[in-house]
N, C-alpha and C positions, 0 to 999 in steps of 0.2 A: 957105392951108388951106381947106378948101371946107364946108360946113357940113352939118349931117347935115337929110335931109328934116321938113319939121314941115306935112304935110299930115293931115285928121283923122286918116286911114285908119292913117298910119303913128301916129299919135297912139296913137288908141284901140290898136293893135296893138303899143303900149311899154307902156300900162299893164297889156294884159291878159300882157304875160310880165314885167312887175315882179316878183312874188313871186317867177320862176325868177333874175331878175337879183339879186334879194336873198339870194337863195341863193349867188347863184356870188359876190357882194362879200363876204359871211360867210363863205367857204371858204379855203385855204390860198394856194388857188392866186391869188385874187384882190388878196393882198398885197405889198407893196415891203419886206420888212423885212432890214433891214442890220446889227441890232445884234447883237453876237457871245453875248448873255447870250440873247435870245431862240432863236436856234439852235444853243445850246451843246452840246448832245447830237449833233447832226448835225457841227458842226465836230470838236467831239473825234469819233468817230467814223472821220474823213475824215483829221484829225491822227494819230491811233494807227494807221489801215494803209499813212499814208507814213511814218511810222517805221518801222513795223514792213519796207517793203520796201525802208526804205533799210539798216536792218538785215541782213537777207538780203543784199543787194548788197555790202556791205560786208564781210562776214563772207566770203563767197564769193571777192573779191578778194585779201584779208589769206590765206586760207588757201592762193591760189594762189600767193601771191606767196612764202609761206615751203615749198611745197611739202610742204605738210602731209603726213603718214600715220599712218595711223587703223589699230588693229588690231582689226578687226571679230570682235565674237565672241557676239554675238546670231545665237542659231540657231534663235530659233523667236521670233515674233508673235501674240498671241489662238490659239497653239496651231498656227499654220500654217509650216511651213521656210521659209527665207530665202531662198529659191532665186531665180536669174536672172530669173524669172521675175514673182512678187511683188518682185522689187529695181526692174523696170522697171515694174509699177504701181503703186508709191509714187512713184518717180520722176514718171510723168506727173503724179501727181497732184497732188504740189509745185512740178514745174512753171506747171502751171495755177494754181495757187491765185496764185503770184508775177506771172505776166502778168495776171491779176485785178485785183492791188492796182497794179500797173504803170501799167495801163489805167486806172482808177479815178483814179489821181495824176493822170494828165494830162488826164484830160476834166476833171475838178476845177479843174485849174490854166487850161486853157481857157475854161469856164463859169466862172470868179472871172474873168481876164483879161475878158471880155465884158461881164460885168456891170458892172465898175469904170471901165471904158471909156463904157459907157451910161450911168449917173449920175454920168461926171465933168464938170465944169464948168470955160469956160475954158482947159483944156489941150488942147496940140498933138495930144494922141490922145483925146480927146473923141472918142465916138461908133463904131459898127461898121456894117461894109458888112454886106448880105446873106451873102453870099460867107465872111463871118468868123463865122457859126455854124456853120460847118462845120469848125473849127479842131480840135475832136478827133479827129474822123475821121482829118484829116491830120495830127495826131501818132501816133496809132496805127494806122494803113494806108497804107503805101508809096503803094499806087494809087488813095486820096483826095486823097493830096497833089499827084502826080500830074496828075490831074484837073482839082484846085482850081488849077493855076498855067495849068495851056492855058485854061481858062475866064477866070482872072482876063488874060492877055496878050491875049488877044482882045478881050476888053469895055475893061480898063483901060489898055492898054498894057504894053511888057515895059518896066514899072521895074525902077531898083535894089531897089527895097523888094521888090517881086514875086519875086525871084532870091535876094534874103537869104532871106525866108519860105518860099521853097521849099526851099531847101537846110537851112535849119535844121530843117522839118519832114520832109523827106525823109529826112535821118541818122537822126533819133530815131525815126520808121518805122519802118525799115528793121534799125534795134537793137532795138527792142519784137518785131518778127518773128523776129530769129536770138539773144531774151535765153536760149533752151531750150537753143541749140547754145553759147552761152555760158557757163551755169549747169552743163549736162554737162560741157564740158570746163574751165573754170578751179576751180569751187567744189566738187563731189563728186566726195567719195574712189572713183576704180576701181580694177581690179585692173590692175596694171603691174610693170610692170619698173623698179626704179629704180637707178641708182647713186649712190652716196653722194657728195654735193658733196664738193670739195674733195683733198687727199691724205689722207686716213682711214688709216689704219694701226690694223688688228683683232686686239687680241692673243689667240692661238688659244692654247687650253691645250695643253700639250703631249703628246701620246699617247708614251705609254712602256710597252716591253710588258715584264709580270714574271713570266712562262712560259706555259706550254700545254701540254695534253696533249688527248686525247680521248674524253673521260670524260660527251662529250655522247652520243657513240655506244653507250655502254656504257649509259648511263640510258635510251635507246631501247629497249635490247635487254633489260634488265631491264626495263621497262613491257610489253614483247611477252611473253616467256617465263617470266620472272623469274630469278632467281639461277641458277649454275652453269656448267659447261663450255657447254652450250649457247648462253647468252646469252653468252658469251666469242665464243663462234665466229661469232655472227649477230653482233656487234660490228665483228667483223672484216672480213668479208664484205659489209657494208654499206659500210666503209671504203674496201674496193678498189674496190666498184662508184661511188662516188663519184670517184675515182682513173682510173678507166676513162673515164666523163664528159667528160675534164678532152680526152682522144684525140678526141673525136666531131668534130672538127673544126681536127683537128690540123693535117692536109696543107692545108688551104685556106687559114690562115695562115702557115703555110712559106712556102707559094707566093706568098704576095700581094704585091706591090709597092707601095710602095716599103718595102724589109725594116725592122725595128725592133722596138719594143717595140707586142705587138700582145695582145690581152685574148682569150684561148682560149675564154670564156664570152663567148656574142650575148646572152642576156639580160641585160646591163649593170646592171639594181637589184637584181640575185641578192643575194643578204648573201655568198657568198664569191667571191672574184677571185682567176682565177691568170691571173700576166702572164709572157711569155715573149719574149727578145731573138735575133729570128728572125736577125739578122746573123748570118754565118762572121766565126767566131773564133780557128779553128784548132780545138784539143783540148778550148774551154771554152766552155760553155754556162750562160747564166745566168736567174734569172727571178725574179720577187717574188709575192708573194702579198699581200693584200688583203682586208678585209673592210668592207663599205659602213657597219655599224653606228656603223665610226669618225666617219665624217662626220657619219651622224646626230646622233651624241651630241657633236658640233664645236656644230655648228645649234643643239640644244638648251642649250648653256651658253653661245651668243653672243643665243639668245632672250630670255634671263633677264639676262646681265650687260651686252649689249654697246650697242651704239650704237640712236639712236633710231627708227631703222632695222630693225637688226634685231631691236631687240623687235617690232617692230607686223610682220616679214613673215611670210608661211606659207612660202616657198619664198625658194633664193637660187642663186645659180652662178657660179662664178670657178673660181682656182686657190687650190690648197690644199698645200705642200711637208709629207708627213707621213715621220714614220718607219714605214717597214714590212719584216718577215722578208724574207729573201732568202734560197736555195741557189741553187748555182753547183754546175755538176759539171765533173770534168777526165779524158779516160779516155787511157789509156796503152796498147796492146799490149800482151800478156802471153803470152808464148810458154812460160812456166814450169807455166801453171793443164795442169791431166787433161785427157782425152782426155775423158772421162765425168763423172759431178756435175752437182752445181746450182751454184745461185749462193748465192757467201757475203756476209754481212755483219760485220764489224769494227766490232762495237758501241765506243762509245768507253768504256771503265773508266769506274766507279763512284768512283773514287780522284783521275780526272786532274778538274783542277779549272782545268786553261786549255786544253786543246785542243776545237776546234770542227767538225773533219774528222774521219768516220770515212770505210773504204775498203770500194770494192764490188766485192767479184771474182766475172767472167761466167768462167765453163769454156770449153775451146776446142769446136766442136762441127764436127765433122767432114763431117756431111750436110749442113749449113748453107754448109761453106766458111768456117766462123769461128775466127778464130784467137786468142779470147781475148783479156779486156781486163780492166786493172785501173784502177776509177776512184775519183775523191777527191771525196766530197761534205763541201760548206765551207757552213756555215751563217754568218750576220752579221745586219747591222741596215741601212738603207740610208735617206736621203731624198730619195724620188721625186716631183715635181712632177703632181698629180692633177689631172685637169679633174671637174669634180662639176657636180650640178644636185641638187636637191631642190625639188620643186611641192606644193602644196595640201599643205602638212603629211603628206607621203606619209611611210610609215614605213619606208620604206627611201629610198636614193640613187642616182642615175644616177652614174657613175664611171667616168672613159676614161681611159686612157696616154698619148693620140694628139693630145690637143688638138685632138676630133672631128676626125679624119682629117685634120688640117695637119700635124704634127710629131711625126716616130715615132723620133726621136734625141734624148729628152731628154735633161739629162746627170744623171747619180744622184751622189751623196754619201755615201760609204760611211762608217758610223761607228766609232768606236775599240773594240774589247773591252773588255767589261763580263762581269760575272761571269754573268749572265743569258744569254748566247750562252751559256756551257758548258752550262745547265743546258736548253734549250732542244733543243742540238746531238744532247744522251746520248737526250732525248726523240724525238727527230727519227729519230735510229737504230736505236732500239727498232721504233718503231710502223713503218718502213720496212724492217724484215728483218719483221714481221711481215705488214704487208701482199703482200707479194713473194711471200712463201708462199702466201696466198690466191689470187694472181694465177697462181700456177705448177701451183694445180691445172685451169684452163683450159687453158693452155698452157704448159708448161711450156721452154718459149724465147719467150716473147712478147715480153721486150724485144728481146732479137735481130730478129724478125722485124717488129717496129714498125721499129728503125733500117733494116733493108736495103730496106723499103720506100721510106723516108726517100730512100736514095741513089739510089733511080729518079726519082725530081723533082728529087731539091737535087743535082747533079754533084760541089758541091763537096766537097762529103761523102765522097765515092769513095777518098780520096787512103788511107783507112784505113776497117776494120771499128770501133773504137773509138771515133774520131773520130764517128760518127755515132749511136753512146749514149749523149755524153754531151748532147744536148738533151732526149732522149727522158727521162733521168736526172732533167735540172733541171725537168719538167713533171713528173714523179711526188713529187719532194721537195715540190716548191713548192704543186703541188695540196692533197698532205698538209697543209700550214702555213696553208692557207685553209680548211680546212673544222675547223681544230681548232680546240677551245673554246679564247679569246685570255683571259689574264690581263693585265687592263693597267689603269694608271693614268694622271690626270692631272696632271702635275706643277703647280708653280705657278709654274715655271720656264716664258717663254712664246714663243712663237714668231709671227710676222707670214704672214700670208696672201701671196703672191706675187705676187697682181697686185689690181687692186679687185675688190671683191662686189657682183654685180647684186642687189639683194635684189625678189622678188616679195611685193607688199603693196598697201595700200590707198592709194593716194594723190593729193592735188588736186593742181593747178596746171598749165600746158601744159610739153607733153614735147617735140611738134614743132613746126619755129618755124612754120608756119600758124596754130597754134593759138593764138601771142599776138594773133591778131587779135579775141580773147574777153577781152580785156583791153581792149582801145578800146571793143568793144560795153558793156561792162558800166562803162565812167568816164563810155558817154555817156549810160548811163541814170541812173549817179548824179548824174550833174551835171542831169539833168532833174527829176529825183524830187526832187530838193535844193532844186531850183529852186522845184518849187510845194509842197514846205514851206513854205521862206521867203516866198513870196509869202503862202499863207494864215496864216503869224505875224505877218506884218505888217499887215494888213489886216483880219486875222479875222472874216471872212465865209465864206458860203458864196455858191454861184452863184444868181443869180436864179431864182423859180418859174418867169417867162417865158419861160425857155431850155427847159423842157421841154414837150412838145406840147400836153398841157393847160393848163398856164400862159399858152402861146403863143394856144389858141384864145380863151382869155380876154381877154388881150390886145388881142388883133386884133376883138374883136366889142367890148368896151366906151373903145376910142381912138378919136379923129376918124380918116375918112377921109384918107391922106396924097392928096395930088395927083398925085403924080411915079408913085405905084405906079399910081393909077387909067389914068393916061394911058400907061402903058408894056402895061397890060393891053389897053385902046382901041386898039390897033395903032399908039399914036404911034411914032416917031423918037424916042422916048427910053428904049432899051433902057440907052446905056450911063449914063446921067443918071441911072435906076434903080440900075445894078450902084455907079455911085460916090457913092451916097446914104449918107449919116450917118445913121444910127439914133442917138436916146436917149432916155433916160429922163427927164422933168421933172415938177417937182408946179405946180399950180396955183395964184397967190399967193392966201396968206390961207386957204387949205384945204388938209386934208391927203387931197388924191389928185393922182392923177397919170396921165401917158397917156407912150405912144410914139410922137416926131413925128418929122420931119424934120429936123435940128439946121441947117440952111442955110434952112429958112424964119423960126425963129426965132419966135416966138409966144410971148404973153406970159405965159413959165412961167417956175419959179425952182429953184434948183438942189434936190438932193436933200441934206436932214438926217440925217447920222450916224444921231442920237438918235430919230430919230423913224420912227413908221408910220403906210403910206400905204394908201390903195385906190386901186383904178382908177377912174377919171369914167364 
């Protein structure tokens, strides 16, 4: 060790900056203190935000791992909406605050490792290089670490130790940088798509209809006009032009390939649906009707009772087997009906209390070429396999036949007579002789001339005039039976959903398997963060003043001169002598100070005391 100058000059020039040096040994920085009650506020401190981020990390994993979902229903903060928008600046903001205390954990566990390294005495890892105050850096910056190993393989050689310590620091980097893409995707709830682990079986109430009429139309036409023959007739009139609607796009689905069950209404979340079985059938045409409310209100009582799922989702979509109305019509040649006339209907009695068919006779019409037809409209109940979607709590439902255009052949289930078909049927025949009338004063052969349009596209249709009203039939029955107000209950009697429910909802955990890759990031932060917990429970300090630049200047101006640094500055041949120099901490025997020597020259200092505090010489 080389001694420090003792010429007057430098004399008289130590006493006249005493009072400044007396200043900096009475300052914080000028201290060695190790005991855990004197930096108790600073340890707890440092204690409480690695709990707290081992906390977080943990919390974040468990909820990935159960695939949490969360039913978010905070719609405003200090008076501001929730929106996508403020969702991703709270997001960053918690991000950050967690790479903070991340950061903080491991400079911490670094700056302890250093410091217990530099006042240890005797042990194999006594002492730090240069090179190893840079140890934070290279747990939290990929490309410190980086750095610090081609610098240390140059000066020191590529050891094994060299190639552990980079790769151990290089992972925990490299997880500190992607902990945000980690925390996004395993720990906080987004909006997704989920499927229910497992075989789930949802039991769906069961829709049961217990009549209809259309007494919605009536309560319109009272709120326009009010009471009397006239609101009767606007009642009406509004009916068929709903009725009318159902044709706007009749031929396009005729036409379309490949034939089946195809939905006459393009806006799919309408509230009523009529569906139509565009195959040749011969003489019979058949079709369902529909109303989306059902599903709705499916949604809503599996929000409230059902699985944990689908309480916390806003939206869901699967298959749904519901029962819904159905007319079929069947039409016959009738070479019996007038020359002249309208068309009749065969109301069903007020008396028959099981028949579900009433009959519709077209007149022959002679300028037409039509030779009259007698048809059988059959009313029933059916269950038809539904594809649905419902998003964001929309108050209606998307709803297809087609299992969005893959499969237009489902098969339906037709169900037994029940006294509620009669009563439904007498309804059906009523409001369909009266709408017909409304229809005939536009045209008074309109169905006629809807069918023989019919048979210039469809060929097969040709084989008869009859044959080709009765599709035309099953779209005006069936439209009817969708736009009327549905009396229904739900039984408690319950029916199974037909395939799984996607439910849309809030939820943690990774969906694609890339994304378990935020599951190694986030074990390797806890095992790091755990790591300088336990380090600072066990030792219960805090890192040296000297590790900080101010510490450090203090340091370096009140320790002897090292030799090895002096001489690597002088342009010796001892760069690498420098880089594999042992730094530590010793006190001076019989006095409580200390300096920072070279632990390989060895001078006669004495280890550091627990218990005790030091200054710098």
């Amino acid at each position: 060790m080389s001694k420090l100058p003792s010429s007057n000059t430098s004399t008289a020039s130590t006493n006249r900056s005493r009072p400044k040096q007396h200043k900096v040994q009475n300052s914080d920085l000028s201290r060695v203190n190790l005991q855990w009650r004197h930096n108790k506020w600073t340890w707890t401190g440092t204690f409480l935000a690695q709990s707290f981020a081992i906390g977080i990390i943990v919390t974040a994993i468990v909820l990935g791992g159960v695939k949490k979902v969360a039913a978010l229903k905070v719609r405003t903060i200090f008076g501001n909406e929730v929106d996508p928008d403020l969702q991703l600046a709270l997001l960053g903001v918690f991000n950050k605050v967690l790479d903070l205390l991340v950061t903080k954990a491991l400079t911490n566990f670094a700056g302890l490792l250093i410091t217990m390294s530099m006042v240890a005495q005797g042990l194999h890892w006594s002492g730090v290089r240069l090179a190893d105050f840079q140890l934070g850096e290279e747990l939290t910056k990929p490309w410190e670490s980086i750095e610090a190993f081609i610098q240390r393989g140059k000066t020191l050689g590529w050891r094994r130790a060299g190639w552990m310590r980079f790769t151990t620091t290089l992972i925990v980097s490299i997880c500190v940088l992607l902990q945000g893409l980690a925390m996004n995707t395993l720990g906080y709830p987004k909006e997704r798509w989920l499927t229910d682990p497992g075989p789930v079986q949802h039991p769906i109430p069961l829709f049961t209809g217990r009549g209809m009429d259309w007494s919605n139309f009536a309560d319109q036409a009272h709120d326009l006009v009010g009471a009397g023959i006239i609101s009767h007739s606007i009642a009406n009139a509004s009916i068929a032009s709903q009725v009318l609607l159902a044709f706007d796009h009749f031929r396009e689905h005729m036409l379309a390939e490949p034939t089946g069950w195809r939905l006459l209404d393009y806006v799919s979340d309408s509230m009523p649906q009529t569906a139509i079985d565009t195959r040749f059938e011969g003489p019979t045409s058949r079709g369902l009707a529909m109303q989306n409310q059902v599903v709705v209100d499916i949604f809503r009582y599996l929000h409230a009772n059902g699985t944990a799922n689908a309480r916390a989702a806003k939206g869901w979509n699967g298959d749904l087997t519901l029962e819904v109305p159905s007319a079929s019509a069947s039409c016959d040649e009738n070479n019996n009906t007038t020359v002249s006339g309208s068309l009749t209907v065969d109301t069903i009695p007020l008396d028959d209390e099981l028949s579900t068919t009433f009959v519709v006779s077209i007149p022959r019409l002679s300028e037409q070429a039509f030779a009259g037809a007698s048809c059988n409209v059959t009313f029933g109940r059916m269950r038809y396999p539904f594809g649905f979607w419902i998003t964001s709590n929309a108050p209606t439902a998307f709803v297809v036949v087609d299992q969005y255009y893959t499969h237009f052949n489902a098969s339906i289930t037709p169900l037994p007579f029940q006294p509620v078909d009669n009563t439904i049927a007498k309804a059906l025949s009523i409001q369909f002789a009266s709408t017909v009338s409304h229809l005939e004063t536009l045209n008074p052969n309109l169905l006629v001339s809807i069918s023989h349009t019919l048979q210039t596209y469809r060929p097969e249709y040709n084989i008869s005039d009859s044959v080709a009203l009765a599709p035309v039939l099953a779209v005006l029955c069936n439209r009817l039976l969708s736009i009327a107000k549905w009396n229904v209950t739900y039984s408690s009697d319950h029916q199974i959903a037909s395939s799984p429910i996607i439910w849309q909802l809030f939820g943690s955990g990774p969906r694609l398997k890339w994304e378990w890759i935020a599951v190694i990031i986030l074990a390797v932060l806890l095992i790091a963060v755990t790591t300088s917990l336990g380090f600072s429970l066990v030792y219960r300090h805090v890192p040296g003043e000297w590790l900080r630049p101010g510490g450090m200047l203090v340091a370096a101006n009140l320790s002897p001169e090292i030799e090895t640094l002096r001489a690597a500055v002088e342009g010796a041949e001892n760069e690498k002598e420098m880089a594999g120099m042992q730094l530590v901490v010793r006190s001076l025997p019989g006095r409580k100070r200390v300096m920072i020597c070279d632990a390989n020259i060895r001078p006669l200092t004495g280890p550091i005391e627990i218990s005790k505090e030091y200054k710098w010489s």
